[in-house]
C-alpha positions in Angstrom: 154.7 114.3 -35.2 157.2 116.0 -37.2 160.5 114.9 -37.7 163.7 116.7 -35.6 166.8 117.5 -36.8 170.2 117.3 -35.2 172.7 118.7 -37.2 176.2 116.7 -37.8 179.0 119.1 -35.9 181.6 117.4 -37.7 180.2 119.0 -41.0 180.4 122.5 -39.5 182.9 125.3 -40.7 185.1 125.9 -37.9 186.4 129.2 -39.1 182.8 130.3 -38.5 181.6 128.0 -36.2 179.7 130.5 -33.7 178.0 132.0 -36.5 176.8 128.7 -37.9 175.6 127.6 -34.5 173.7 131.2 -34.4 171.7 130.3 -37.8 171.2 126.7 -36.7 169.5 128.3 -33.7 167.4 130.4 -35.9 166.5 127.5 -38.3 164.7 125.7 -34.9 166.6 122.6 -34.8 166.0 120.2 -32.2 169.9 118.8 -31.3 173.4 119.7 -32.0 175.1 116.1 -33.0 178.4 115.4 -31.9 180.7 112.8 -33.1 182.7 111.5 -30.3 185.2 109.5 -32.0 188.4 107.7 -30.6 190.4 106.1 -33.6 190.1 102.8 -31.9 186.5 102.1 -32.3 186.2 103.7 -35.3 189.2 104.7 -37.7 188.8 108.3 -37.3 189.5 111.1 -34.2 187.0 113.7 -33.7 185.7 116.6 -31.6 186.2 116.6 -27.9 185.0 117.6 -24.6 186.3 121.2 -25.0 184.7 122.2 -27.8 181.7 121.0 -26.9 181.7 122.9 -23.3 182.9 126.2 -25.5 179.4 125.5 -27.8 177.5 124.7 -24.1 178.2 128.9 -24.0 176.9 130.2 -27.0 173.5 128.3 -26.6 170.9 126.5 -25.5 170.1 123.9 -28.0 170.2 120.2 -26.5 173.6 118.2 -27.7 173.0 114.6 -29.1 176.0 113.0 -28.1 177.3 110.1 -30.6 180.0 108.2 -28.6 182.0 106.1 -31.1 184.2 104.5 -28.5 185.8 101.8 -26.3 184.1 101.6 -23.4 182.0 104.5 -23.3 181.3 103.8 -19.1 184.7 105.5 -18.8 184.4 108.6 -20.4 180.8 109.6 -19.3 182.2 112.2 -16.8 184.4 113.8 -19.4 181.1 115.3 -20.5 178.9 118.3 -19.5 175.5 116.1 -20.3 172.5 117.5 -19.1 168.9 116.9 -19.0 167.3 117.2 -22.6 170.6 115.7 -24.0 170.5 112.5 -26.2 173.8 110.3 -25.1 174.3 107.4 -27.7 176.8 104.3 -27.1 177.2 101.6 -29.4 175.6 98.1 -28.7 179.1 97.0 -29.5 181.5 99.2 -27.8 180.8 97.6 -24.3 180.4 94.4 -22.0 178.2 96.5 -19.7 175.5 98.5 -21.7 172.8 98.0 -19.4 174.5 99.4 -16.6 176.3 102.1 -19.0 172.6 103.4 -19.8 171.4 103.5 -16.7 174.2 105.9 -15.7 173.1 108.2 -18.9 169.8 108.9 -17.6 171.4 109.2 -14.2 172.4 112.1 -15.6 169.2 113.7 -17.1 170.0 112.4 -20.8 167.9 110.1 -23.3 169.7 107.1 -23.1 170.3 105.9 -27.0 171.7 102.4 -28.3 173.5 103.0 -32.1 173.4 99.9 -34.1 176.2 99.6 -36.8 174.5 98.4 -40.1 175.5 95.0 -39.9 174.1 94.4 -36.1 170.7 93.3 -35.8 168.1 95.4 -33.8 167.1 92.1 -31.6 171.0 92.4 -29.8 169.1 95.4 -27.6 166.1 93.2 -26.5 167.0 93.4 -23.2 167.6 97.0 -22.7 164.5 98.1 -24.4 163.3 99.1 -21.0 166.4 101.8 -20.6 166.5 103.3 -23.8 164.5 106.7 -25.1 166.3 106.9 -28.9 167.5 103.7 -31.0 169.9 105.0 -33.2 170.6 103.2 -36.8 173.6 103.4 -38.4 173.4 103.6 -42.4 177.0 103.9 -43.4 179.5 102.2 -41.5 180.9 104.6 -38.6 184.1 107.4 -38.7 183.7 109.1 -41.6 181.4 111.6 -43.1 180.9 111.9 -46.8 180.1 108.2 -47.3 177.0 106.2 -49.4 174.3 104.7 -48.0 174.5 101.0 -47.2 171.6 100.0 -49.0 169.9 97.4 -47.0 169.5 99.6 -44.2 166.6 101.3 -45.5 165.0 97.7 -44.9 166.2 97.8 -41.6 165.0 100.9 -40.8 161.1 99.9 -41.7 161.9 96.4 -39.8 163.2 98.4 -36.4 159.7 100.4 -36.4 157.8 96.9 -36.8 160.1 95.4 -34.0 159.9 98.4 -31.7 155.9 98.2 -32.0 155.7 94.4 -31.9 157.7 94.2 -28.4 155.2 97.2 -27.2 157.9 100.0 -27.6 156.2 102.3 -30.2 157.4 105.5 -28.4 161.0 105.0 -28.5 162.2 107.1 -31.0 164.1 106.2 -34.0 167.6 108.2 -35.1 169.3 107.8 -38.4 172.5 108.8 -39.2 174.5 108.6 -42.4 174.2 109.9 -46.1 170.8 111.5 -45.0 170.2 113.8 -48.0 167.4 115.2 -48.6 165.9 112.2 -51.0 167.5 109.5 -48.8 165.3 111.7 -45.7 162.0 110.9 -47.4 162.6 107.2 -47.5 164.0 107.4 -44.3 161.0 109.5 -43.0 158.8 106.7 -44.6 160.4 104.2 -43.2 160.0 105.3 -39.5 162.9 107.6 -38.9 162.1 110.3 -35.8 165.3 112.2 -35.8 167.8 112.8 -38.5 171.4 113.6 -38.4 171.8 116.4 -41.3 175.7 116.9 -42.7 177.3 117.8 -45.9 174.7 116.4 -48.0 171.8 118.2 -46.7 172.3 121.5 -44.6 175.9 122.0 -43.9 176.7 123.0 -47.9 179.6 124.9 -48.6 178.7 128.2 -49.4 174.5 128.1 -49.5 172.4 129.4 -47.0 171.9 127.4 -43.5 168.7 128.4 -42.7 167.4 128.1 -46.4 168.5 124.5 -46.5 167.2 123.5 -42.9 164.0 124.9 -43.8 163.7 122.7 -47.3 165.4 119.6 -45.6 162.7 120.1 -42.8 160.0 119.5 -45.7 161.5 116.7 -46.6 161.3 115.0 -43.0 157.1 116.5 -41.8 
């Protein structure tokens, strides 16, 4: 199976942000990623509920929602999620992340656990059995722009051995951070599914959208 692409909305232009959305949906991607940030968890504040629901009416793609926050349980309802929609907390934002899945796919959603790229992939053991995506961290949360953490390449190729080992080769395996186009091969080759594509792969200031979806998606078959 091919690889999917979910485009970083934080990397969007927001002067043209309707157009850009319109070319995305001509390029065939799979997800619209969105950064859910709130300056405690991570050091940074982005995006929101009400841009999302204003995106919600210019298409159909699926959202793959990124919740970087504190207690992600209480914020759930802020959000128009919907079934096809990937919903992602951190394995360290709560106490209750069991529970806090279970009330994703409540809701229609993949349920996803994010691992930063100093936690180790055994801390979701015991929620293999509610998750559809594990998503891997490889930079450190908040920011876009930053380099690859090196030793999560490693940790990619040892999640897809893990994931097969405890009989859980279909969950599907999300990277995120500095995913150019040469870090998407290795990543591709290391076991990565779906791959959150910003500033150093399609959202390039002033080159084509649809061009550079089209070569990152070689990259990622």
């Amino acid at each position: 199976m091919a690889g999917k692409i979910s485009p970083s909305m934080m990397c969007a232009d927001f002067r043209r942000l309707e157009d850009q959305v319109r070319e995305l949906e001509q390029a065939g991607v799979e997800y619209l990623h969105w950064d859910i940030m709130d300056g405690r968890f991570v050091p940074n504040f982005t995006l929101g509920p009400d841009l999302m629901n204003c995106v919600r009416e210019l298409t159909a793609i699926p959202f793959d929602l990124h919740l970087m926050m504190e207690r992600p349980e209480d914020h759930l309802h802020l959000f128009d999620i919907r079934p096809g929609d990937i919903v992602s907390v951190h394995q360290e934002s709560t106490t209750h992340l069991q529970r806090t899945l279970q009330a994703i796919r409540e809701r229609g959603a993949k349920a996803a656990v994010a691992l930063n790229p100093a936690t180790p992939v055994y801390t979701v053991e015991h929620v293999l059995d509610d998750i559809d995506v594990l998503l891997i961290m490889t930079v450190n949360p908040g920011f876009a722009g930053q380099k690859l953490v090196p030793a999560t390449l490693k940790k990619l190729s040892n999640v897809k051995t893990y994931l097969a080992a405890q009989g859980y080769p279909d969950i599907e395996i999300e990277v995120d951070g500095n995913v150019s186009w040469e870090n998407a091969v290795r990543m591709r080759e290391a076991g990565a599914d779906i791959f959150v594509a910003g500033t150093s792969s399609i959202f390039r200031k002033g080159e084509n959208i649809q061009e550079l979806t089209k070569q990152f998606r070689d990259c990622i078959a």
